[in-house]
N, C-alpha and C positions, 0 to 999 in steps of 0.2 A: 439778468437771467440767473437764477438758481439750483436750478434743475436740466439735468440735458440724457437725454438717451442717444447713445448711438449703435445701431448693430448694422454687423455684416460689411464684408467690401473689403478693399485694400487701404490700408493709409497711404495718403499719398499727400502732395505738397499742400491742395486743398483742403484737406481734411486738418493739417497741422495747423493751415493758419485759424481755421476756425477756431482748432482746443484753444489757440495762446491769442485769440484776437482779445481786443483790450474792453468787447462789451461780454466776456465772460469771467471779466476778472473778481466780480462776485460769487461766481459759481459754487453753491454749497454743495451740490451731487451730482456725481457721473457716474453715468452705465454704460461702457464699453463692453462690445460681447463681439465675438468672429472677428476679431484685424489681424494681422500679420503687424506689429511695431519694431519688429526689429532693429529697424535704423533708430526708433527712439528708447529711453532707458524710463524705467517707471524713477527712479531718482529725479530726470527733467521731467517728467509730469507733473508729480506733485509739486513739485516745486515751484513751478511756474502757474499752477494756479492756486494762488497765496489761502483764496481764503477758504477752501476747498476742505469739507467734516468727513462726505462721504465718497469712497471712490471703491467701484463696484465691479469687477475686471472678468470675464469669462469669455473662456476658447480664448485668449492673446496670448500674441506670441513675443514676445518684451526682453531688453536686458534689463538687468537690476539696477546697473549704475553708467556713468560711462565711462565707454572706455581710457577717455584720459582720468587718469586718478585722482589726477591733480587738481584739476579742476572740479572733481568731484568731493574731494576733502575740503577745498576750500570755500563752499558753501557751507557757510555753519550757521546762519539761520536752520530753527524747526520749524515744522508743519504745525497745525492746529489738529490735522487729519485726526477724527475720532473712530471710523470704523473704517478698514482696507479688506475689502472682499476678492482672492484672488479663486476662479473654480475652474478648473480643467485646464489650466495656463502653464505654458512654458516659457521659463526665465533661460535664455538663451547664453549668457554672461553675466560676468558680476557678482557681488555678493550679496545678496541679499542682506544681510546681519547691518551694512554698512546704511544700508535707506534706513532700515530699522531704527539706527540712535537717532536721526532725523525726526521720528514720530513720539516723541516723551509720551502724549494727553491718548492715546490708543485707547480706546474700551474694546474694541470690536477687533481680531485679527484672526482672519478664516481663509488658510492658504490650502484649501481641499483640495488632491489629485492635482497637486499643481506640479510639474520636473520642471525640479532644478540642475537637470542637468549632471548628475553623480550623488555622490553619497553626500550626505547636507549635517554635518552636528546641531544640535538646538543651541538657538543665537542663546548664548549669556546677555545679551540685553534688554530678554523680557524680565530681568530685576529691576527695570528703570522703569517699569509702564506701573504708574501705582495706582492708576486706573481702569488697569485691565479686567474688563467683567467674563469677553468670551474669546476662547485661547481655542481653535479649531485645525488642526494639522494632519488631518487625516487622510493617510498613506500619498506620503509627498516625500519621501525616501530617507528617514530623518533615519542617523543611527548614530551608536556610539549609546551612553550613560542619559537619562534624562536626568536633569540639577532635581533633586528635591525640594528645593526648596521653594519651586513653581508653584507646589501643593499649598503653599502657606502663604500666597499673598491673598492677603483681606479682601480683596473687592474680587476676587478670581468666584463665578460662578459657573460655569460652562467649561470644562476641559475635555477635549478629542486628541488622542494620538494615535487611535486606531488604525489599523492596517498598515504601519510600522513595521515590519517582521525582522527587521536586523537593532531594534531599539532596545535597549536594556533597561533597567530600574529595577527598584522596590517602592512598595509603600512604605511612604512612610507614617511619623506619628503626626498624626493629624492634628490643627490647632482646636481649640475647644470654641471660638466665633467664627469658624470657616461659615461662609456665606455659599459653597459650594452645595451647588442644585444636582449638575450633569457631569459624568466623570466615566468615560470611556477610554478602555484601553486595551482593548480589546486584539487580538492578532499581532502581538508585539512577544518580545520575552522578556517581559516583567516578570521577575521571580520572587520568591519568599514566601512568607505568612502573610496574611490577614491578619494586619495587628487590631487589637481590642479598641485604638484610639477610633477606629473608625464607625465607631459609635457615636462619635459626635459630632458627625454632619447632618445635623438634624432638618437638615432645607434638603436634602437628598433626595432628589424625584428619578432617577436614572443612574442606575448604575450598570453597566456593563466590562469588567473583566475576563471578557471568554478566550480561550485559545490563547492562554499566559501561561507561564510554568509557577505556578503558585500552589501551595500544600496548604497543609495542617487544617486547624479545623473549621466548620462550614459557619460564617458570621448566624446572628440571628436578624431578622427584619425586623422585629418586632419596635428594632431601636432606632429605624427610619421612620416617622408618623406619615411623610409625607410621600413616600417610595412608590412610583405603579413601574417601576420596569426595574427585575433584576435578571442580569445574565451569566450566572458565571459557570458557563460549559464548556470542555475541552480543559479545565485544571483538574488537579490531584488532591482534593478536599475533599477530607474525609469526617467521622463526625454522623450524628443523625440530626433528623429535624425535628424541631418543639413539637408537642401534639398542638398547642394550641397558639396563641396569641395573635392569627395572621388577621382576625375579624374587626378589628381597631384599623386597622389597614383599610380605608375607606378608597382610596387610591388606586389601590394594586388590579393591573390589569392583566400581568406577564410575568412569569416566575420561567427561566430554563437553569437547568440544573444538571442538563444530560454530561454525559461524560468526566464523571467522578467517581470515586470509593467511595460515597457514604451509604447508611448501611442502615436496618434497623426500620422501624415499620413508615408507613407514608401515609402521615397526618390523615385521617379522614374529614375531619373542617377543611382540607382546602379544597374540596370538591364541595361544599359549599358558600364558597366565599362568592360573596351579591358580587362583587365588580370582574373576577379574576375570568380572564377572555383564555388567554394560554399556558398553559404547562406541561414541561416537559422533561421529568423525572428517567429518563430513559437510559442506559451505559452503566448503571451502577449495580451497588451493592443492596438492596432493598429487597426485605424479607415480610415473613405475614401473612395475612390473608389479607386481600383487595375489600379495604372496609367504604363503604358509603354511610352517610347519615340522611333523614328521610329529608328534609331541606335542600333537595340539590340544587344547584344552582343555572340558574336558568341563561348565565351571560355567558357559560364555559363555551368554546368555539374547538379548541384543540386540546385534546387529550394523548401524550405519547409516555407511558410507563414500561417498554418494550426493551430486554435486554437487562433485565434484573431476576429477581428469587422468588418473585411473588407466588404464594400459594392459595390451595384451595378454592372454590367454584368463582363463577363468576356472579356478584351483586347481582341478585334481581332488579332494583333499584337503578342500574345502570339504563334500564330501558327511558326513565325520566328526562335522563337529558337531552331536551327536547332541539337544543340550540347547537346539538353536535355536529359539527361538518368531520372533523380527524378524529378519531380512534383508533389506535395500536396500543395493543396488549399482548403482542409476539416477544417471542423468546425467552418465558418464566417456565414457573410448576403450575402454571393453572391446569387445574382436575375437572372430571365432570361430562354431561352432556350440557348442550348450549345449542336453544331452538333460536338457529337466524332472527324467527322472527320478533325477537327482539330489538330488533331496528327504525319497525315500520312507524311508531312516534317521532323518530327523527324528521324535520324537516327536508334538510339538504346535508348530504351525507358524500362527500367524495374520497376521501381515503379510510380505509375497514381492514384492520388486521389482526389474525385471532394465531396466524402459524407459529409451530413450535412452540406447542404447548404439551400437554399432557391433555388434551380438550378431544371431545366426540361432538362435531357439529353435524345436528341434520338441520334439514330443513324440508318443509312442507308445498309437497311436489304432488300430492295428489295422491300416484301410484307409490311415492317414496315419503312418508312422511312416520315419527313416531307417534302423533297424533293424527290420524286420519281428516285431512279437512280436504274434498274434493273442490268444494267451492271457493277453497281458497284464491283472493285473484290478487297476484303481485302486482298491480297496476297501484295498488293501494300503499307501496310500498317504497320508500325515496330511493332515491335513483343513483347507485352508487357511478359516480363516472368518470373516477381519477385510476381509485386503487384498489383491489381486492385481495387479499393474504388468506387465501386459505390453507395453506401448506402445510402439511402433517398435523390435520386434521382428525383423520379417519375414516375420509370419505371413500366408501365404496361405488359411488357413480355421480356422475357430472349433474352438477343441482340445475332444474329446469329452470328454474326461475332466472337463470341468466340468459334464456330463448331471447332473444330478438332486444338485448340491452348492449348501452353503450361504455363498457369499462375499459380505458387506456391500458390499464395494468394488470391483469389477471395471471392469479400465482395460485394453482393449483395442484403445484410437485407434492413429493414425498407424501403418498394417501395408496389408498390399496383399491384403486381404480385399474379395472382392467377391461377385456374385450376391444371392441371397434371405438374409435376415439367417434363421439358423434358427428354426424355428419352440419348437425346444426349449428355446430361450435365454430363452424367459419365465418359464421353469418354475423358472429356477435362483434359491435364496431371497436376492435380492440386494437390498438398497435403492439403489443409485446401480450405473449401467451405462452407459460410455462406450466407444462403437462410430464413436467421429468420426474424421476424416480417413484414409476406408479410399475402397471401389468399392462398396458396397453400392447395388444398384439396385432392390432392393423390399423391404416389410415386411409383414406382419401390418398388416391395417386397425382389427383390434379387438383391444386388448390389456387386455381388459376383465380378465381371471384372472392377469395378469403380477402378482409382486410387487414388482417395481421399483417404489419412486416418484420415482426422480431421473434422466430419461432422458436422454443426450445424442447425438445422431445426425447432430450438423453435419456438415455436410463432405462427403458421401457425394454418389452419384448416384440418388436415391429418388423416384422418381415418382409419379405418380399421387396418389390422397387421404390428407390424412393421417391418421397410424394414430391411432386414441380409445385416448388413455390410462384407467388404470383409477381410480378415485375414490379422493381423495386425493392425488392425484399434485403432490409436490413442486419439482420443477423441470422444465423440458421446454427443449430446444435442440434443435429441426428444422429450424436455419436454414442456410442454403449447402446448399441439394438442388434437385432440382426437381418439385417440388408442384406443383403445377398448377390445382386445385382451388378451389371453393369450401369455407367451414369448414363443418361438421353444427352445425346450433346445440349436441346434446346435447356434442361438445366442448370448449366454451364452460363448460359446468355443470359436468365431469368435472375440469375447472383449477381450481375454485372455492376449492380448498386453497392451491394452488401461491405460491413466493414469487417466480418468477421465468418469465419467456415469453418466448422468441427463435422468431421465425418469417421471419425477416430473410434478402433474398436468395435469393426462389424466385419461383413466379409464381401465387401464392394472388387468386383473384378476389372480386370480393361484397363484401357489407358487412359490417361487424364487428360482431355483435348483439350488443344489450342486456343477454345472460344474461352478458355480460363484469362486469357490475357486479359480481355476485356473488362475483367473486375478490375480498374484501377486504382479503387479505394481499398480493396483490402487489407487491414494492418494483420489481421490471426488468420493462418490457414493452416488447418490442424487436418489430415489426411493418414495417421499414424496408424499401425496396427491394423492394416487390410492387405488385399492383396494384388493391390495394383501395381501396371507392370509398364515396362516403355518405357521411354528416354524422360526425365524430369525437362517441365516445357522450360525455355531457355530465358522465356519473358520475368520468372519469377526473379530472376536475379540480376537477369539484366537490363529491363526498363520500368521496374513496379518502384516508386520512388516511398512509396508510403507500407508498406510488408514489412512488420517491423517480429515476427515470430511464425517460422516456416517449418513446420515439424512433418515429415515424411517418415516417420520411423518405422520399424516395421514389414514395408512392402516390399516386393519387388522390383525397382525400377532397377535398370542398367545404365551402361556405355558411361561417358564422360559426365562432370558437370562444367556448368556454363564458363566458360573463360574468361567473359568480358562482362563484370561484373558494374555496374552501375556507379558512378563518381555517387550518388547520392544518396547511395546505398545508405539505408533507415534500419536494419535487421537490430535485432538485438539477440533475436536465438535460433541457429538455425541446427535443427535436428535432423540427421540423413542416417541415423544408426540400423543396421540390420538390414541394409538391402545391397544389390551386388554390383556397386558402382566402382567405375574404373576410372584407367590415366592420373594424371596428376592434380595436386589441387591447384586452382587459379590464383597468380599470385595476386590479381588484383579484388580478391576479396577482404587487402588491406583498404581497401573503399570503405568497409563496413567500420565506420570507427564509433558507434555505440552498440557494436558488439559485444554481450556478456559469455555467449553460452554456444559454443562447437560443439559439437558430439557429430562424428562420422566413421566411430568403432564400425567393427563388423563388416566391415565392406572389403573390395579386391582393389584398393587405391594402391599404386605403386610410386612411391616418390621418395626423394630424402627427407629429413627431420628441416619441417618448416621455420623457421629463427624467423623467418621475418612475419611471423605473426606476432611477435614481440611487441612490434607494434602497435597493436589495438592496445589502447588504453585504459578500457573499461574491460577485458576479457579474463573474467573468471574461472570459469571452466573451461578445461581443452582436454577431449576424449578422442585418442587415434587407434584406440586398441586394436589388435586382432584384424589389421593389413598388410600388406608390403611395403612398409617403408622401411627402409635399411639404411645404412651406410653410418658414419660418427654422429655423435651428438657435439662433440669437439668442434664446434664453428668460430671463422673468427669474427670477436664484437669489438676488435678496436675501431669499426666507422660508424659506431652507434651514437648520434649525438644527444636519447633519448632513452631511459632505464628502459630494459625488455622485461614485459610480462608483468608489470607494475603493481597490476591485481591478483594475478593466478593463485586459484584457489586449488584447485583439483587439476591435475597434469595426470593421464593415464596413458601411456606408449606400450601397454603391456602386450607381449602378444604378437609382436613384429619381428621384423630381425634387423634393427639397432646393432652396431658390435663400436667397439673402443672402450677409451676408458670416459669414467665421471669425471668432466674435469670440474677443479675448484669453481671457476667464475660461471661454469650454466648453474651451477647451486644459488651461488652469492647475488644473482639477479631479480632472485624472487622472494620479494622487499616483503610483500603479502603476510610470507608464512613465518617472517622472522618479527614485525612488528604488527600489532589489530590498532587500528585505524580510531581513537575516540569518536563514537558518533557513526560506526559502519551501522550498515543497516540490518538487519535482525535476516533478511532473507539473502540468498548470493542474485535472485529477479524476482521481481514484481514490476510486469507490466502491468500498468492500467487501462484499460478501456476504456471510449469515449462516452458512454451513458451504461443504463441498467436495463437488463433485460426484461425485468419479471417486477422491481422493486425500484421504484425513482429516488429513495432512500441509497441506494447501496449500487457502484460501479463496480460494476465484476472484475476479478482479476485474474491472469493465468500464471500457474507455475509450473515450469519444468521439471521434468525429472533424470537424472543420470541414475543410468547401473553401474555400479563398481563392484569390485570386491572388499568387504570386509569382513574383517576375522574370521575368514574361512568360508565365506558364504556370497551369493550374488546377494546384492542389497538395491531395491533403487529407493534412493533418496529424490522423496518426493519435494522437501523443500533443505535449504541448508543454513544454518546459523554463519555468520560475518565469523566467527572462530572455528567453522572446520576447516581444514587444511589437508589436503590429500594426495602422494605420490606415489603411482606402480608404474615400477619400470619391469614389470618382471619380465620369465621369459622371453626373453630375448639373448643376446647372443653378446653382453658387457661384461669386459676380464678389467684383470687391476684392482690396484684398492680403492676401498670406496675413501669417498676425500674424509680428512675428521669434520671438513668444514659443515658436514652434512648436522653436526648436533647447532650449529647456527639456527637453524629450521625450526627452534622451540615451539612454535604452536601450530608442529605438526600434529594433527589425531592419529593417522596409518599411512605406514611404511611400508611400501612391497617391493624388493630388490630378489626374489627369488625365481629360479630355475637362469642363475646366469651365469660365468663363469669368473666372481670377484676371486681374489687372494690375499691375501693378505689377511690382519688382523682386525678383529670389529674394532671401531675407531672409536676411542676411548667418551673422546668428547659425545659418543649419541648418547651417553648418559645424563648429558642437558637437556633432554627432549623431553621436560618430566612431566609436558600434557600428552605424549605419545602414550593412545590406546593400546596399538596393534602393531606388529613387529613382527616381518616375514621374510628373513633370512636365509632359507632354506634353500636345499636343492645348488649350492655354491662350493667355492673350494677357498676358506675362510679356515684358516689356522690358530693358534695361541687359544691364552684363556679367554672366558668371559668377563669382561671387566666387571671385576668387584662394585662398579659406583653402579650399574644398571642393578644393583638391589632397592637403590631409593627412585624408583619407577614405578610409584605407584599409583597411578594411573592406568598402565597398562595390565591388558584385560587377556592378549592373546599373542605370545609369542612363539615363534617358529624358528629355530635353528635345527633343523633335522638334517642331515645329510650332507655335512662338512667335514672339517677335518679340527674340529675344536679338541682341546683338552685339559685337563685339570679338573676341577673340583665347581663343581655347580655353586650359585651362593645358597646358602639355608634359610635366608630371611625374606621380609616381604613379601612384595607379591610373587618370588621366588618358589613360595611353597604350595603356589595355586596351580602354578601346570603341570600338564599330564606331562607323561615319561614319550609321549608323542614329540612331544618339540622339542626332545632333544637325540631322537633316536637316531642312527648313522654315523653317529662321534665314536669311533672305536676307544678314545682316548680321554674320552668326559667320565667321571663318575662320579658318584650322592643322590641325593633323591632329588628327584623321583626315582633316577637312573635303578635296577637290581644292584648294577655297579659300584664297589664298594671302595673308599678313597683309601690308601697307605696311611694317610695322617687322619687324625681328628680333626685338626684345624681348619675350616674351612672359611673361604673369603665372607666376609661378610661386612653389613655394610649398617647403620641404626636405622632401629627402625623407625618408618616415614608417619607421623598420627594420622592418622584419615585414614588409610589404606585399604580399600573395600573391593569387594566383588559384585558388589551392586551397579545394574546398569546404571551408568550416567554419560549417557549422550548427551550431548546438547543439540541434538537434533532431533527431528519427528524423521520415523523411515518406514518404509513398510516392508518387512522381510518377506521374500521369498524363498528360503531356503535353499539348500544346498541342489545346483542343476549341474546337467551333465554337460562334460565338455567347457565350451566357449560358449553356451546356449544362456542368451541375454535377457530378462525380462525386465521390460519398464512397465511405469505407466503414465501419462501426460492426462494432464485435467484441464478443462475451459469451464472455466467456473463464472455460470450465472447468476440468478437467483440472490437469493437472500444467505448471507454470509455469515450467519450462525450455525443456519440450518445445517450449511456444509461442514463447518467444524464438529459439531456436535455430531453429525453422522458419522466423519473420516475419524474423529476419537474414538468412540465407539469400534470400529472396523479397528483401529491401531490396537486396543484393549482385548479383542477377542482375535484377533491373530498372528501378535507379540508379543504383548506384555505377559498376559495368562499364560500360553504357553513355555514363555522364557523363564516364570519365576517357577511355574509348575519343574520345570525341567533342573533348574537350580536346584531345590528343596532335593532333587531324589536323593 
């Protein structure tokens, strides 16, 4: 026998004597697929059957070698074994590398999706196989450095190390008779250049580098003759592309390109290239007008140019492409009007996106058309039934031509649609339908027969009750309308599927029933800014395993929260700011240990200062503003076998009645704000959601927002950069000196220790804090001068010592000579300027001056100001963001620009 297949079953004594009985001892091939071999090691396999080329292994469950070593060393016969197929396999034991020297004559070695059981290096003994043609290790846990000089054996034509993600390398310089065809490496962190040697793999049919950290400039094809697949998306190549040479390319069938800097126009030959099936030019820098030549190409399948510069109308010639199934051309400058029906040539047509553009789409609807065509009949027209993008289009009402069609994804936000959303629009067989940020001012109350289950209708002007989705309903966003209503309990039951709830920012009344429990999928329940009242239901905290962002901000709820908080507790943000909740907090919401985000300012909480939230080890923000909690901050942490606060970003206790002193080690605990983490993340949350609502392209995300105070003003920070750093302890009722250890804190932004009763002298050392914005001092009983070194601060924007007992001589330099005679007013004993107060001597402290030292905003963070409000009076705002996630930046920039930035710099200039 030569050949043998075996699948499925358990190995067992039978089974063994078969592989090693003595009429298989010719056996050139096996296929083993589904065993459990644990008790046997692939080292005694091959072994034992001598004369064995091919052995073909999937789903097994194997050691490498055995467990006596000894006896496994001491076989030093090799195999003849020419090709080892290992796919979906777990190597239980052993080393693997060690079978390896055993196989010299290897051509073939493809260990796909195979666990090895921990972190694996690449064996250094594939420099012994000088007959390896295909080398396949794709995401089978390989890390650490790949040898270069893998790249350079002669017979090597096939290499995979893809989906690697803890693998390092570069390219290297390539030999000039590389016989290499295939060469992925895709989802690894391979970094560097693209060196020029790699022009000389002229057998090259596949190349894929996508999702590497590789720069600098973009290769040409031109120098592969034999190339149909290049991938290289997710790098940082930059660079443009040739206009011409790709038609020599007889091959090419796949070009992705997305997710790069490069820049500069897009080729219009390659929308005529005869073989080219997909491209996808899409994340970049690409400028121009969208040129076609009359020659298009009839084999294109996918087209995605979406999230670049492109200008000017769209090709008419676009209509040609007869063989288009995908089309996106969202998120440029394209100009113009654009009659849909330029479609109707298409044969099959499932994803169509025109949004965020500069574009005015109609279409020919009969009563609604620019050219009048009544007999027009959309039957004639392919059938879009993935994807449709019309989003800030310009449409002023819902296109008929979607009557009675079957589209999965329909995204017709941001358009200047308004009145009654149609009643026909439920009919259409859609599962996700985004109608946000239009004029829509009523809906359907019962959507019991709709087959949507993923609704979103933010943004609108919609009144009255809200509409009862139909059961099963997957996601719902009815928030930013105006609701007015109480909920139907049977609402409540109708969600009981859903993974997600925004009802944020309307004027919903009543209490939130019980039948809430029953949703026990929910990870987002966003309920913020209404005006509901009653006890928060106790299920949310205490048996939802999967609730991973609870935002109540806003309402009125009362009495306690839940006490017995869930061992399994999933939260990551829980927002209760602004409503009138009492008693103490539960200490067992240390359950929540992928907590980022507290805020339960504003409320009637009566308790001590919590230390044992120190705990949570992911918690960034912690807002207890404006309650009763009282008593020392002075705890003791000698039984802490674990740093407190490890992450804390933002600490606000402002607002309370705290009293003692600061002592040194609650400073010294918050590791956060004294060192930034290489590799933090750009935001302090980003949850992800489990799919897209509007766009299968794009998983929507939420971010939180805290209100604070800075430099003078309520602020809520809509999202926050890994380098803000934030502490108000203000009013409150803290005597004593502040510690010096407090200038430890360097990348702290703002400082608020006002309205309390410190003494002593400002602590020399805070003039290490030289990323410190904001500085608010004030309202204390704080003596001596101002230290001289807080002249080279400059970075900060707004400081407040008013109403101490400071004295001497102001410094004259720096940003010294920016503030008003406000921050320093109440010092009977301060004078210079700003002060009228005129010093005895000339001599004033001073300190060189800092280069940079500017007045120009520089945050590093996006905020949305609210200005200056009265009282303790809080305003946030919390977003559930859908949709298409340009759409949203591009909008929330805009809104930043015309109620920030313009007014801040106007206000500068006067």
């Amino acid at each position: 026998m030569e050949r043998c297949t075996i699948t499925g079953g358990r190995f067992d004594t039978d089974l063994a004597n078969l592989l090693f009985h003595s009429k298989l001892a010719n056996l050139v091939t096996l296929y083993l697929s589904g065993f459990d071999l644990k008790n046997l090691s692939l080292h005694t396999l091959i072994s034992s059957l001598g004369n064995l080329q091919e052995l073909h292994l999937q789903e097994i469950i194997i050691s490498a070698s055995p467990t006596n070593l000894a006896h496994a060393s001491s076989t030093n016969t090799t195999s003849g074994l020419k090709e080892l197929t290992m796919l979906l396999c777990t190597i239980t034991s052993g080393r693997l590398d060690t079978v390896l020297t055993k196989l010299p004559f290897l051509s073939t070695l493809i260990l796909d999706d195979t666990n090895t059981s921990g972190p694996t290096p690449v064996p250094e003994h594939f420099a012994d196989f000088s007959s390896l043609a295909v080398l396949s290790l794709y995401n089978c846990g390989l890390t650490g450095t790949f040898p270069s000089w893998i790249f350079r054996i002669k017979s090597l034509m096939s290499l995979d190390v893809s989906g690697n993600e803890n693998l390092r390398g570069e390219l290297p310089e390539f030999i000039q008779d590389s016989a290499l065809q295939v060469l992925r490496l895709s989802g690894t962190k391979f970094s560097g250049k693209i060196l020029e040697s790699i022009s000389s793999l002229r057998n090259l049919t596949e190349l894929d580098l996508s999702n590497c950290l590789l720069y600098g400039s973009i290769p040409s094809f031109s120098q592969w003759p034999m190339i149909s697949w290049v991938d290289l998306s997710g790098n940082n190549l930059t660079g443009s592309l040739p206009s011409d040479g790709y038609l020599s390319l007889h091959n090419l069938t796949r070009i992705n390109l997305s997710n790069n800097s490069i820049s500069g126009a897009i080729p219009a030959s390659l929308f005529s290239h005869p073989s080219l099936e997909y491209l996808d030019l899409s994340q970049n820098n690409f400028t121009g007008n969208f040129l076609l030549y009359p020659n298009i190409s009839s084999s294109l399948t996918d087209i995605d140019v979406s999230f670049n510069k492109l200008e000017g109308p769209l090709p008419k010639l676009l209509s040609k492409f007869v063989g288009l199934e995908f089309l996106d051309l969202s998120s440029n400058n394209l100009t113009g009007t654009v009659d849909l029906s330029f479609i109707k040539n298409y044969k099959t047509l499932y994803h169509l996106s025109l949004s965020y553009n500069k574009l005015s789409v109609v279409v020919e609807d009969g009563n609604h058309s620019v050219v009048e065509d009544g007999n027009h009949s959309y039957a004639e027209d392919p059938i879009i039934w993935y994807y449709l993008g019309l989003a800030s289009c310009n449409l002023s009402y819902v296109p008929k031509f979607l009557h009675q069609r079957s589209i999965r994804f329909l995204d017709l936000s941001s358009n200047n649609i308004g009145g009654h959303i149609p009643d026909w629009i439920w009919g259409i067989e859609s599962f996700a339908l985004n109608l946000s940020h239009n004029s829509f001012t009523s809906v359907n109350t019962n959507l019991s027969n709709a087959s949507v289950r993923d609704f979103d209708l933010h943004s609108n002007k919609i009144e009255g009750a809200l509409p009862l989705p139909p059961w099963g309903t997957y996601r719902v966003d009815y928030s930013n309308n105006h609701f007015n209503s109480s909920i139907m309990p049977e609402f409540w039951s109708r969600i009981s599927s859903a993974t997600s709830l925004s009802l944020a920012n309307n004027s919903l009344i009543g209490e939130v029933s019980h039948l809430i429990c029953s949703a026990t999928n929910i990870e987002v329940l966003d309920l913020s800014f209404n005006s509901f009242s009653g006890l928060i239901p106790p299920c949310l905290l205490k048996h939802n395993e999967r609730l991973e962002i609870l935002n109540l901000r806003g309402n009125n709820f009362h009495g306690p929260l839940p006490q017995d908080i869930i061992n399994e507790c999933a939260l990551q943000i829980i927002d209760l700011n602004g409503n009138k909740l009492e008693g103490k907090l539960p200490v067992s919401m240390i359950n929540c240990q992928m907590l980022q985000v507290l805020d339960l300012g504003n409320n009637l909480i009566v308790d001590t200062y919590p230390e044992w939230l120190g705990v949570l080890p992911l918690l960034k923000v912690l807002v207890l503003k404006s309650n009763g909690f009282h008593g020392p901050i002075d705890y003791e942490m000698n039984k802490q076998t674990h740093p407190f606060f490890p992450e804390l970003q933002v600490l606000d206790l402002s607002s309370n009645y705290f009293n003692g002193s600061i002592p040194t080690r609650f400073l010294k605990q918050f590791k956060a704000m004294m060192v930034i983490s290489p590799g933090a993340p750009s935001m302090y949350v980003e949850i992800i959601a489990t799919s897209s609502a509007s766009s299968p392209g794009y998983r929507p995300y939420y971010r939180e927002s805290v209100t604070v105070s800075l430099k003078g003003q309520e602020t809520t920070l809509v999202q926050i950069l890994s380098v803000f750093m934030y502490i108000d302890l203000s009013n409150n009722n803290f005597m004593g000196v502040i510690p010096n250890a407090i200038g430890d804190l360097k990348f702290l932004k703002q400082l608020n220790l006002s309205r309390n009763s410190f003494t002593g002298e400002i602590p020399p050392r805070i003039a290490n804090m030289l990323q410190l914005e904001s500085l608010d001092l004030s309202y204390n009983q704080l003596s001596g001068e101002i230290p001289p070194a807080m002249a080279a601060m400059s970075f900060l924007e707004v400081l407040n010592l008013s109403y101490n007992h400071l004295s001497g001589m102001i410094p004259q330099s720096n940003q010294f000579l920016t503030f008003p005679n406000t921050s320093f007013l109440g010092n009977d004993r301060l004078c210079g300027k700003p002060l009228a107060r005129l010093c005895e001597t000339n001599h004033a402290p001073s300190a060189a001056a800092t280069p940079g030292s500017s007045k120009e905003l520089n945050w590093e963070f996006l905020s949305v100001e609210v200005g200056v409000v009265s009282g303790l009076a809080i305003v946030a705002a919390t977003m559930l963001l859908w949709g298409n996630g340009r759409g949203w930046v591009y909008w929330h920039i805009d809104k930043f620009w015309l109620q920030v930035l313009q007014p801040w710099i106007c206000h500068r200039r006067r």
